[in-house]
TIMI-679937 format. One record per atom (N, C-alpha, C): residue in three letters; atom name; x, y, z. Coordinates in steps of 0.05 Angstrom, whole numbers. Layout:
@residuo:ALA atomo:CA c1:X c2:Y c3:Z
...
//
This chain:
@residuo:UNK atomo:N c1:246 c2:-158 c3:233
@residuo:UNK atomo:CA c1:228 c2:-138 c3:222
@residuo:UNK atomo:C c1:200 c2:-149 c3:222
@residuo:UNK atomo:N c1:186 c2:-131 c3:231
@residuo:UNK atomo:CA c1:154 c2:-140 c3:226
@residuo:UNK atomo:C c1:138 c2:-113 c3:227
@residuo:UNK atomo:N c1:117 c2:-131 c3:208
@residuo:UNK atomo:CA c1:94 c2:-107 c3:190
@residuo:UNK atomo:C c1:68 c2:-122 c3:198
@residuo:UNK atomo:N c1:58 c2:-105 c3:209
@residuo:UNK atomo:CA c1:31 c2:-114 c3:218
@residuo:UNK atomo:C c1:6 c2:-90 c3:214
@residuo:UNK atomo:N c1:-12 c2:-101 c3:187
@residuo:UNK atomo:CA c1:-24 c2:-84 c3:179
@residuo:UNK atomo:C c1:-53 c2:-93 c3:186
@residuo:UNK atomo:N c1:-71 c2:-62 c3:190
@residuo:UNK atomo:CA c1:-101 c2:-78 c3:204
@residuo:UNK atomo:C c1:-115 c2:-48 c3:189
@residuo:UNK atomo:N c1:-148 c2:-51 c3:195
@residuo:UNK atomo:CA c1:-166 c2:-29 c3:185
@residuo:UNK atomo:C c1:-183 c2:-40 c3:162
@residuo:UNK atomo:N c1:-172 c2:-69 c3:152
@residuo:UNK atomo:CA c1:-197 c2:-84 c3:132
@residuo:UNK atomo:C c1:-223 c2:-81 c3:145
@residuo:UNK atomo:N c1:-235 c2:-95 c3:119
@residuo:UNK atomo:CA c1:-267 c2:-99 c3:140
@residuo:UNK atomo:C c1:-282 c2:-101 c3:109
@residuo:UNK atomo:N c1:-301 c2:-106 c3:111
@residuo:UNK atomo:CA c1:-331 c2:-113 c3:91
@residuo:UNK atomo:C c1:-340 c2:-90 c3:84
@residuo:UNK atomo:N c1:-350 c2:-69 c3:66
@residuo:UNK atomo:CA c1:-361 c2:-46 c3:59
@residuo:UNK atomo:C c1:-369 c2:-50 c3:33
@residuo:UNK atomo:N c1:-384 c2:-30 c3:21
@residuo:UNK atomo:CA c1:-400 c2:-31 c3:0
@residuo:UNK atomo:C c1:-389 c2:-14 c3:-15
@residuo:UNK atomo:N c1:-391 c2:-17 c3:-42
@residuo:UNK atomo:CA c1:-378 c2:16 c3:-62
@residuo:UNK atomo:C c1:-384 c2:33 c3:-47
@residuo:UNK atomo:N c1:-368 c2:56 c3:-56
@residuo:UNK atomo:CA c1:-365 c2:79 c3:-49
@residuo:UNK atomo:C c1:-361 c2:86 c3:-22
@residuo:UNK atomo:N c1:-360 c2:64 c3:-7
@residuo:UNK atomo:CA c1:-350 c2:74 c3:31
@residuo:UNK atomo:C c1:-322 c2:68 c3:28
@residuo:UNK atomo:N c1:-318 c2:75 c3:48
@residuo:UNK atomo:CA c1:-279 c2:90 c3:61
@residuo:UNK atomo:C c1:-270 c2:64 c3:80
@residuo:UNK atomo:N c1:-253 c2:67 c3:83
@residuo:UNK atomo:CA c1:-235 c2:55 c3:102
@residuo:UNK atomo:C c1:-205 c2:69 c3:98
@residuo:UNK atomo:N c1:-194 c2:58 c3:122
@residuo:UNK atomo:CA c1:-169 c2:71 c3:135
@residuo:UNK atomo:C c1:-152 c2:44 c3:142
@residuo:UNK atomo:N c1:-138 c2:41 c3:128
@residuo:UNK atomo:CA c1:-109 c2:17 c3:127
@residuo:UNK atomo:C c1:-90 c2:29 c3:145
@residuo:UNK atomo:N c1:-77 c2:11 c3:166
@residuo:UNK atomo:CA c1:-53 c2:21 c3:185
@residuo:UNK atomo:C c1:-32 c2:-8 c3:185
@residuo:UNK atomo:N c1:-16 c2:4 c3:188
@residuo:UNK atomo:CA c1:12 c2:-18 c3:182
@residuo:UNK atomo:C c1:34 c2:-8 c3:197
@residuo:UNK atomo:N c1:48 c2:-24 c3:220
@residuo:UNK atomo:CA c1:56 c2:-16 c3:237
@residuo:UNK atomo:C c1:84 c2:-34 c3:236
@residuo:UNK atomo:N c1:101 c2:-19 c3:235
@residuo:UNK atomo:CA c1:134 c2:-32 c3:230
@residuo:UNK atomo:C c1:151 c2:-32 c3:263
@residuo:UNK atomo:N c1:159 c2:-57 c3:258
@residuo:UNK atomo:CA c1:185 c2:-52 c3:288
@residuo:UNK atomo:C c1:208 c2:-72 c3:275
@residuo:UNK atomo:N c1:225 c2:-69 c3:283
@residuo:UNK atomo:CA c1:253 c2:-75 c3:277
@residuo:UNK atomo:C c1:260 c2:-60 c3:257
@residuo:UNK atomo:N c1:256 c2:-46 c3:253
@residuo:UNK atomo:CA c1:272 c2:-29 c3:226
@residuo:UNK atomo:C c1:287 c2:-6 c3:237
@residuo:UNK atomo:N c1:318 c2:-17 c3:227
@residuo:UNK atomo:CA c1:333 c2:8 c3:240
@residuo:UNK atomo:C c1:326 c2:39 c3:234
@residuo:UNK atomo:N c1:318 c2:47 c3:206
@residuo:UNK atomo:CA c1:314 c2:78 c3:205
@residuo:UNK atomo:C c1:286 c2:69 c3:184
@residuo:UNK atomo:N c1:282 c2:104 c3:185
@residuo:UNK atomo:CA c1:252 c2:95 c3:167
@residuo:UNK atomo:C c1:257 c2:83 c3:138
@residuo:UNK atomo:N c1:236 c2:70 c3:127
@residuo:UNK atomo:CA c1:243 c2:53 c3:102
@residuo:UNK atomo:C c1:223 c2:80 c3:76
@residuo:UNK atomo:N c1:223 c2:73 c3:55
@residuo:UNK atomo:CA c1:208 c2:78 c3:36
@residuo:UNK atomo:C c1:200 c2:52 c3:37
@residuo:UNK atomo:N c1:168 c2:62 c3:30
@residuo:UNK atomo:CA c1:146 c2:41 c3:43
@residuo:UNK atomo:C c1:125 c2:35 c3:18
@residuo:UNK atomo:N c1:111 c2:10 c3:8
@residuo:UNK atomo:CA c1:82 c2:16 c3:-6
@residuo:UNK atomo:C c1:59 c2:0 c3:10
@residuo:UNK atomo:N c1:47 c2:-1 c3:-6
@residuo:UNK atomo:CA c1:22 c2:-13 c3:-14
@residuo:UNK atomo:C c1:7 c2:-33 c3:-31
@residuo:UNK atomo:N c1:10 c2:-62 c3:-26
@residuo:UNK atomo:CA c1:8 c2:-73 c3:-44
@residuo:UNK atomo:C c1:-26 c2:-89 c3:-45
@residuo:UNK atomo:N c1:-30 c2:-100 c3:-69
@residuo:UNK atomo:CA c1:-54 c2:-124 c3:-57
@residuo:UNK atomo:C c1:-52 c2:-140 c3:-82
@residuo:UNK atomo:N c1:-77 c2:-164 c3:-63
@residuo:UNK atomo:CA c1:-74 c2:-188 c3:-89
@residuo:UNK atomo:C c1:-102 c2:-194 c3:-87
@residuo:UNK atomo:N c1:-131 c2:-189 c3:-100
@residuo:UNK atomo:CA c1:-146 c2:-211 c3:-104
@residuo:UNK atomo:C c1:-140 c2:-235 c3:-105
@residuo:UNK atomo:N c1:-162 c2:-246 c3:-115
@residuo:UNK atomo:CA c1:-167 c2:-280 c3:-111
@residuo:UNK atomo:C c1:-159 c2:-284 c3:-135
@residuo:UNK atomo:N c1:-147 c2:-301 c3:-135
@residuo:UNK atomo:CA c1:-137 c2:-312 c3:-165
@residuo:UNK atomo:C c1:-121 c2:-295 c3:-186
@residuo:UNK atomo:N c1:-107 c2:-272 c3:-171
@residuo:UNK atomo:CA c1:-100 c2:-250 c3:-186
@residuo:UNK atomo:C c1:-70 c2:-257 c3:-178
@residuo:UNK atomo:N c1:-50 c2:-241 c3:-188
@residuo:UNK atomo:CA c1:-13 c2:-237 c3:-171
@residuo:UNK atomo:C c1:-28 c2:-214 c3:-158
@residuo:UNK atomo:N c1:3 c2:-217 c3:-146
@residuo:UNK atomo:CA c1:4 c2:-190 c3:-123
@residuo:UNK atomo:C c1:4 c2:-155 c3:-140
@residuo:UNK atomo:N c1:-4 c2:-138 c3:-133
@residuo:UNK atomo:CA c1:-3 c2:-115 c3:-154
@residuo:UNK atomo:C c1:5 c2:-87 c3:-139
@residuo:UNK atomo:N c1:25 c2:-72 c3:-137
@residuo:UNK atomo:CA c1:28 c2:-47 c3:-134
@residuo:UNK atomo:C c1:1 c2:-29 c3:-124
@residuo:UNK atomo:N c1:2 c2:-17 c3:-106
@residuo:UNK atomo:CA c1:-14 c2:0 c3:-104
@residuo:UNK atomo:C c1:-11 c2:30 c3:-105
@residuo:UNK atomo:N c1:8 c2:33 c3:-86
@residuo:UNK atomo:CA c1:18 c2:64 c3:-69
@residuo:UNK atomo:C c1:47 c2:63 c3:-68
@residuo:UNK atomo:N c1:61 c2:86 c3:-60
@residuo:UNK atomo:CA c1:92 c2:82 c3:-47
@residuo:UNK atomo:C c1:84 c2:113 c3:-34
@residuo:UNK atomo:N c1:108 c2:119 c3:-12
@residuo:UNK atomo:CA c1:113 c2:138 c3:-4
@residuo:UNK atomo:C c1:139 c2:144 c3:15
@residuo:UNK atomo:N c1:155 c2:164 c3:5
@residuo:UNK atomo:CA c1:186 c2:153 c3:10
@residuo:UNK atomo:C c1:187 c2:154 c3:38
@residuo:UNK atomo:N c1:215 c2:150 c3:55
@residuo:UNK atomo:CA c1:218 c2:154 c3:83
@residuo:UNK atomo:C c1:206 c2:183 c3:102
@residuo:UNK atomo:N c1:204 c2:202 c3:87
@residuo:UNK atomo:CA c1:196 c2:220 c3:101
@residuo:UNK atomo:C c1:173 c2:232 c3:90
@residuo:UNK atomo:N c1:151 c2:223 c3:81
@residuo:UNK atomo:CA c1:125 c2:219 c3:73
@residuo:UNK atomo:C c1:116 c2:245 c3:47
@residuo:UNK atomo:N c1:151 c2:267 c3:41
@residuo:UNK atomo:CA c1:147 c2:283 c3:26
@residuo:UNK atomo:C c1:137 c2:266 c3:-3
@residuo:UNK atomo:N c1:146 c2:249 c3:-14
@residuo:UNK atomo:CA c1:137 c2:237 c3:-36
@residuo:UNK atomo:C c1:120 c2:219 c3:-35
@residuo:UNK atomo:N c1:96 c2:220 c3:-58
@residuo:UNK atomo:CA c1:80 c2:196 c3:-51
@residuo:UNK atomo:C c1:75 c2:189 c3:-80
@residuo:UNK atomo:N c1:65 c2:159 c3:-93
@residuo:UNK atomo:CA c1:62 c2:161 c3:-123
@residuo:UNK atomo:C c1:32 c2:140 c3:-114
@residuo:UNK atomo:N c1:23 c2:139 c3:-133
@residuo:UNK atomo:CA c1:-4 c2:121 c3:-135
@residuo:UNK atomo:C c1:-5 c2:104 c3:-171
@residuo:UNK atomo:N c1:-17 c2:85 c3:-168
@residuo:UNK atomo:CA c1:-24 c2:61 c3:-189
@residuo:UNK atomo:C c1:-49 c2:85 c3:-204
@residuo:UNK atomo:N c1:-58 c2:85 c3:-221
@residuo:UNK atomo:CA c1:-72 c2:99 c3:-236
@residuo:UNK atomo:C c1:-103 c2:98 c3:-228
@residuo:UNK atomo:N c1:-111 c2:69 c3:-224
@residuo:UNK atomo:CA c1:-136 c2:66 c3:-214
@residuo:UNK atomo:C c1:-146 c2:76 c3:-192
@residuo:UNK atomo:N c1:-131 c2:78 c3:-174
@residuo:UNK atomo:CA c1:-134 c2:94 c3:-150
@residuo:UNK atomo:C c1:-127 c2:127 c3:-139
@residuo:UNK atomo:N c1:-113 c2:130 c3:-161
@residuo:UNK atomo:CA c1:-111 c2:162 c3:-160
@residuo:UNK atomo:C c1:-132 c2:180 c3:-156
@residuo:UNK atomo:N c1:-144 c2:190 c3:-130
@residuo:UNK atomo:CA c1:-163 c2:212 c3:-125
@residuo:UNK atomo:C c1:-180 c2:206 c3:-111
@residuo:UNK atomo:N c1:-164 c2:171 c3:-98
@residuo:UNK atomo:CA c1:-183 c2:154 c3:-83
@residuo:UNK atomo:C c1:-172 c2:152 c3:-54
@residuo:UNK atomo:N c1:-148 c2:144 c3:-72
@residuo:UNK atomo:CA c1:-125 c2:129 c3:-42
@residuo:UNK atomo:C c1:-112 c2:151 c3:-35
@residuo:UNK atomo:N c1:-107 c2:151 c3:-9
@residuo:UNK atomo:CA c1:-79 c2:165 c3:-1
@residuo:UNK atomo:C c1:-68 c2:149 c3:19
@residuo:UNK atomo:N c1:-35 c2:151 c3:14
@residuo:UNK atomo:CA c1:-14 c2:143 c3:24
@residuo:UNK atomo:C c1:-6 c2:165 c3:53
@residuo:UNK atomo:N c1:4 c2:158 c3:69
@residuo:UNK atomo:CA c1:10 c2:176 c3:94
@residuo:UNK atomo:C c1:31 c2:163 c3:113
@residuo:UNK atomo:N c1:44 c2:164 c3:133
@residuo:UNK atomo:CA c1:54 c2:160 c3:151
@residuo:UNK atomo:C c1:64 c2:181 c3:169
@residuo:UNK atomo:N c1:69 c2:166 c3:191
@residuo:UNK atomo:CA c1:68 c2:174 c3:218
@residuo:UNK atomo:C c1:107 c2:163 c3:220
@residuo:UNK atomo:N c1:129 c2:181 c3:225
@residuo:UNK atomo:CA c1:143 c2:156 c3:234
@residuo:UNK atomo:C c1:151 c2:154 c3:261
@residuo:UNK atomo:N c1:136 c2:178 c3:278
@residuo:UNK atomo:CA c1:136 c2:176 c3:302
@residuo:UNK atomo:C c1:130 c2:154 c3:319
@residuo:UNK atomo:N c1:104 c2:141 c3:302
@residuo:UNK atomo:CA c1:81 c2:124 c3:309
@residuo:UNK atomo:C c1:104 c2:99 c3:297
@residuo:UNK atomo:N c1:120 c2:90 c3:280
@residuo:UNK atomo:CA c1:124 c2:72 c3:253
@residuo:UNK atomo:C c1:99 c2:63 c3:247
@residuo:UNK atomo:N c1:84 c2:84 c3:230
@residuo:UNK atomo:CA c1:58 c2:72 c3:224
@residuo:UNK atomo:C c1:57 c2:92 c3:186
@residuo:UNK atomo:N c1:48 c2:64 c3:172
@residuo:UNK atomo:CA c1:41 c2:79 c3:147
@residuo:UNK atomo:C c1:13 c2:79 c3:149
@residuo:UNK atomo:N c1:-2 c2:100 c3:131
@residuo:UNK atomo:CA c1:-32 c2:96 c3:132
@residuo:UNK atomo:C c1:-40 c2:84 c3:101
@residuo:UNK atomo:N c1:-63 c2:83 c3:99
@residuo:UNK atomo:CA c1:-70 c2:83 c3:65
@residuo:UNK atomo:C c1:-100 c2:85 c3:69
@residuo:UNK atomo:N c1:-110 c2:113 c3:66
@residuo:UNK atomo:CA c1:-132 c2:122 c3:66
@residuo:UNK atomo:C c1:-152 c2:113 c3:43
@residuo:UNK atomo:N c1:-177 c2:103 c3:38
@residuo:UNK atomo:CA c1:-181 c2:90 c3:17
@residuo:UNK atomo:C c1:-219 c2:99 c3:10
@residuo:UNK atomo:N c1:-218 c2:121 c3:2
@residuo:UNK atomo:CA c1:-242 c2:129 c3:-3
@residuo:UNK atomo:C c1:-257 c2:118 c3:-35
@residuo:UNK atomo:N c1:-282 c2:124 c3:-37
@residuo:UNK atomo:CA c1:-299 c2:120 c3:-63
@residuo:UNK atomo:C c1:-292 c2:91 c3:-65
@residuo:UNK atomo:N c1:-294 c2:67 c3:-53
@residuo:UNK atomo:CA c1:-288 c2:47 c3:-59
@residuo:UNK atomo:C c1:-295 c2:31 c3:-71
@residuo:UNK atomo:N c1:-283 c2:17 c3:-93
@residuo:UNK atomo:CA c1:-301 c2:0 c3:-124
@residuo:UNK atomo:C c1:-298 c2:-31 c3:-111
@residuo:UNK atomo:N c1:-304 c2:-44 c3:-131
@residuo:UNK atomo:CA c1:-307 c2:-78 c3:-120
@residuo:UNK atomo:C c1:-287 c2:-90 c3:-128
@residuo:UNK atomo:N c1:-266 c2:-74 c3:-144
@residuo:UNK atomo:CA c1:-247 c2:-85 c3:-155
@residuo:UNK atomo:C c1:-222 c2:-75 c3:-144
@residuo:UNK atomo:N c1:-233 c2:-58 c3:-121
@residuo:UNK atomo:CA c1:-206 c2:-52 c3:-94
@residuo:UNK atomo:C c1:-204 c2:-72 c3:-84
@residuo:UNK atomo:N c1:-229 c2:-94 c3:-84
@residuo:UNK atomo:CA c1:-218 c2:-125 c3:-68
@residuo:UNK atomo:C c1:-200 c2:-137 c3:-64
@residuo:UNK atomo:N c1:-189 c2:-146 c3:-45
@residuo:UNK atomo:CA c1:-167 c2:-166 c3:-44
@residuo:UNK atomo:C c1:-146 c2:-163 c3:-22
@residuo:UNK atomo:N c1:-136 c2:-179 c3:-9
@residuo:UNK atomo:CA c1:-117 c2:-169 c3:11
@residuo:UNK atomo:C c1:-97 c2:-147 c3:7
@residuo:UNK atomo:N c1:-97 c2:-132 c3:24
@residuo:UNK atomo:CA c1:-72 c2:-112 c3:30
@residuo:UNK atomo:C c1:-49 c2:-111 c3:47
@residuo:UNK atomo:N c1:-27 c2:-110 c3:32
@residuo:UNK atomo:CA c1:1 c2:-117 c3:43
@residuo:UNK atomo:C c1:13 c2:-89 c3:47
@residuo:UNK atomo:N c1:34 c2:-84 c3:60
@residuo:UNK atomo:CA c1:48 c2:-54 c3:63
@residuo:UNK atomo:C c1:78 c2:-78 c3:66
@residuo:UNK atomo:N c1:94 c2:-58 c3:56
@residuo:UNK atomo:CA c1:124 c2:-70 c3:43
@residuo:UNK atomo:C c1:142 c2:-54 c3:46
@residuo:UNK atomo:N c1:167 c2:-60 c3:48
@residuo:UNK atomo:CA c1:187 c2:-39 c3:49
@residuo:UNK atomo:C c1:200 c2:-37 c3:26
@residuo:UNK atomo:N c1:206 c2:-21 c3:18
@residuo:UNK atomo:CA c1:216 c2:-9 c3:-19
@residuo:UNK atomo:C c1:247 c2:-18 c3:-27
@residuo:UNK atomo:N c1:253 c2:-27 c3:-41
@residuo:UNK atomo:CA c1:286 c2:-42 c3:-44
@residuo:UNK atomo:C c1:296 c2:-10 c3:-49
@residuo:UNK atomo:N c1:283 c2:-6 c3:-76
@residuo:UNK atomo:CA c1:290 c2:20 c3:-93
@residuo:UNK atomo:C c1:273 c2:36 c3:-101
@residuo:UNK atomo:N c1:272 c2:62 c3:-84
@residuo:UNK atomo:CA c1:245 c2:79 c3:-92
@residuo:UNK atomo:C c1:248 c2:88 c3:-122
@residuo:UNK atomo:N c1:274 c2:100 c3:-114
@residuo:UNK atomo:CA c1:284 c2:108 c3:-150
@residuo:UNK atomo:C c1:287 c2:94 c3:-176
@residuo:UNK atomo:N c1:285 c2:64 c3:-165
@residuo:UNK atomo:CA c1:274 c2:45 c3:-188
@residuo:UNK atomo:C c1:249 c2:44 c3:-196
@residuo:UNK atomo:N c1:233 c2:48 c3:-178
@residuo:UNK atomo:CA c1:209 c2:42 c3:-177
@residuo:UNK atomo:C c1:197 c2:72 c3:-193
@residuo:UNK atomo:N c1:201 c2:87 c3:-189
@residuo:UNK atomo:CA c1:196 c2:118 c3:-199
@residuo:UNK atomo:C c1:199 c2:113 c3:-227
@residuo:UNK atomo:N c1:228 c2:102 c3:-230
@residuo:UNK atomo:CA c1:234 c2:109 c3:-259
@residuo:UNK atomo:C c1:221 c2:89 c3:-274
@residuo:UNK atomo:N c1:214 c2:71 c3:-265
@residuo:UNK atomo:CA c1:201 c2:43 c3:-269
@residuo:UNK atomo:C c1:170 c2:55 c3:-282
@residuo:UNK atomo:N c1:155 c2:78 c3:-267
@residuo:UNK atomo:CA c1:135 c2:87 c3:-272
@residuo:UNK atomo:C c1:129 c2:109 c3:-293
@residuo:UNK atomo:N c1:157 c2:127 c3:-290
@residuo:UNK atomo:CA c1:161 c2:148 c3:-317
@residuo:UNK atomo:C c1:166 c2:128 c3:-347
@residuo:UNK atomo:N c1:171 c2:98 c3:-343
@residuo:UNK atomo:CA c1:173 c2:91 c3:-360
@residuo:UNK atomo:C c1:145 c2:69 c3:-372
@residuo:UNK atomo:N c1:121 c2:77 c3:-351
@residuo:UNK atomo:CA c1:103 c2:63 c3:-364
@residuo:UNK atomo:C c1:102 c2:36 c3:-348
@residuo:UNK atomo:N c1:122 c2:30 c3:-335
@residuo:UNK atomo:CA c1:126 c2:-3 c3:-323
@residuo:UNK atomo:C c1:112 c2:3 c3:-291
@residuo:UNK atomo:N c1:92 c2:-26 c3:-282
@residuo:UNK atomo:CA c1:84 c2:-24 c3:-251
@residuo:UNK atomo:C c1:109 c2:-41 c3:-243
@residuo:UNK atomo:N c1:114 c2:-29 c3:-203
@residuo:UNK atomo:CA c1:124 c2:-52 c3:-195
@residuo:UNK atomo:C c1:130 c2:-75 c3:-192
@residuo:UNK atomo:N c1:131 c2:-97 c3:-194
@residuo:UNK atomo:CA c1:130 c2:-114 c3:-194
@residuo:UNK atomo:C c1:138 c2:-132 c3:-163
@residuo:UNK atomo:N c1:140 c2:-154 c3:-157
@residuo:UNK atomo:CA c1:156 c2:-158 c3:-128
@residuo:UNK atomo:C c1:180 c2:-155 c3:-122
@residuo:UNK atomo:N c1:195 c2:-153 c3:-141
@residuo:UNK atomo:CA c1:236 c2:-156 c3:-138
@residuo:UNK atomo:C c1:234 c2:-129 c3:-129
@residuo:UNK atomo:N c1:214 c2:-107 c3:-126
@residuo:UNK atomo:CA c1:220 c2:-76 c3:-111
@residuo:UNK atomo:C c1:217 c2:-81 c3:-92
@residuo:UNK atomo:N c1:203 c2:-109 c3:-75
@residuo:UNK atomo:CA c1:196 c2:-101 c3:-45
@residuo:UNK atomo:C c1:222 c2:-121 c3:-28
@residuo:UNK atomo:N c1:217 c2:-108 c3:0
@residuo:UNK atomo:CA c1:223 c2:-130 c3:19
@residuo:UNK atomo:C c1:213 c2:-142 c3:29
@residuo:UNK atomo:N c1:212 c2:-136 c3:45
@residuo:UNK atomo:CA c1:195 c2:-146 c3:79
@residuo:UNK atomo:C c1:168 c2:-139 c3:77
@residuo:UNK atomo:N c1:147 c2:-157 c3:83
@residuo:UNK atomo:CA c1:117 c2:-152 c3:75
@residuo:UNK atomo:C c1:106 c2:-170 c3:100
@residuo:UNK atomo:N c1:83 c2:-151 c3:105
@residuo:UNK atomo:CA c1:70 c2:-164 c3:128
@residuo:UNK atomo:C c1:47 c2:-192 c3:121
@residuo:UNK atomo:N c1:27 c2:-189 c3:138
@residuo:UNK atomo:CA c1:15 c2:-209 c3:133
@residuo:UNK atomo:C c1:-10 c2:-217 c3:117
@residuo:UNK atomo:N c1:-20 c2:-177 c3:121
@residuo:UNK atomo:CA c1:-42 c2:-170 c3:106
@residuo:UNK atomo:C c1:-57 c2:-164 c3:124
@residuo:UNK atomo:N c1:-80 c2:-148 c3:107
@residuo:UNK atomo:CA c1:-111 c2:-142 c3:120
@residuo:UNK atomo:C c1:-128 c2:-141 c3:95
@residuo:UNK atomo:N c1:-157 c2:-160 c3:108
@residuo:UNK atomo:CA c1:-169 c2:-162 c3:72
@residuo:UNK atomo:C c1:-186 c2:-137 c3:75
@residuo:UNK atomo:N c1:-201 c2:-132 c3:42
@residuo:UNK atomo:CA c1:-214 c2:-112 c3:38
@residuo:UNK atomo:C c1:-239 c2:-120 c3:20
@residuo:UNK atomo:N c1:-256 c2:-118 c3:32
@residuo:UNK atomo:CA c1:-275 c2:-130 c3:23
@residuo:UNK atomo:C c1:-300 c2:-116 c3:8
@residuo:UNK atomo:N c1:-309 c2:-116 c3:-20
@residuo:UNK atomo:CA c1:-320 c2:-81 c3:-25
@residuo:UNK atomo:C c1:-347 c2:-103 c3:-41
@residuo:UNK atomo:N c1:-366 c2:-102 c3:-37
@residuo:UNK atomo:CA c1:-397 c2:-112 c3:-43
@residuo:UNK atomo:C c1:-412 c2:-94 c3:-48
@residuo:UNK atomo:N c1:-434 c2:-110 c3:-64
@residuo:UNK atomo:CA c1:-466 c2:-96 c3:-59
@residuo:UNK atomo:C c1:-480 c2:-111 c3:-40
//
């Protein structure tokens, strides 16, 4: 399996960027997220969106910012990332989901992901948000 995610880059608040993450070896489509880690931070939940891109959930900070998408024609997830703050910083990982329905209920109950929801995670793409 491999995840190879690209579309980082250096930008200033409030500009956009477009995250792509591109899967091969995976026998059928996976439920997929979005993860990242600043510097000196853990790794933190971002996005999910199940195998057939009808469901999508978002981390609270980014709700109205981010969007989650995929292609599975392409095996490509997106993560669209508009109004961008300085505290979107940090590398971005895309993951494949152990248990979406853990993770859901995980969220109706107030709790973020944590890593025991993911699998397979690529290598990253950083995101870099300045004045």
């Amino acid at each position: 399996v491999r995840l190879v995610e690209s579309g980082g880059g250096q930008v200033q608040p409030g500009d956009s960027l477009r995250l792509s993450c591109v899967a091969s070896g995976l026998s059928s489509a996976y439920d997929m997220s979005w993860l990242r880690q600043a510097p000196g931070k853990g790794l933190e939940w971002v996005s999910a969106i199940n195998w057939d891109g009808e469901y999508t959930y978002y981390r609270d900070s980014v709700k109205g910012r981010f969007t989650i998408s995929r292609d599975n024609a392409k095996d490509t997830i997106y993560l669209q990332m508009n109004n961008l703050k300085i505290e979107d910083s940090g590398m971005y990982y895309c993951a494949t989901v152990r248990s979406l329905g853990s993770l859901v209920a995980g969220l109706r109950d107030g709790k973020l992901p944590d890593t025991d929801n993911f699998g397979y995670r690529g290598q990253g793409t950083q995101v870099d948000v300045s004045s």
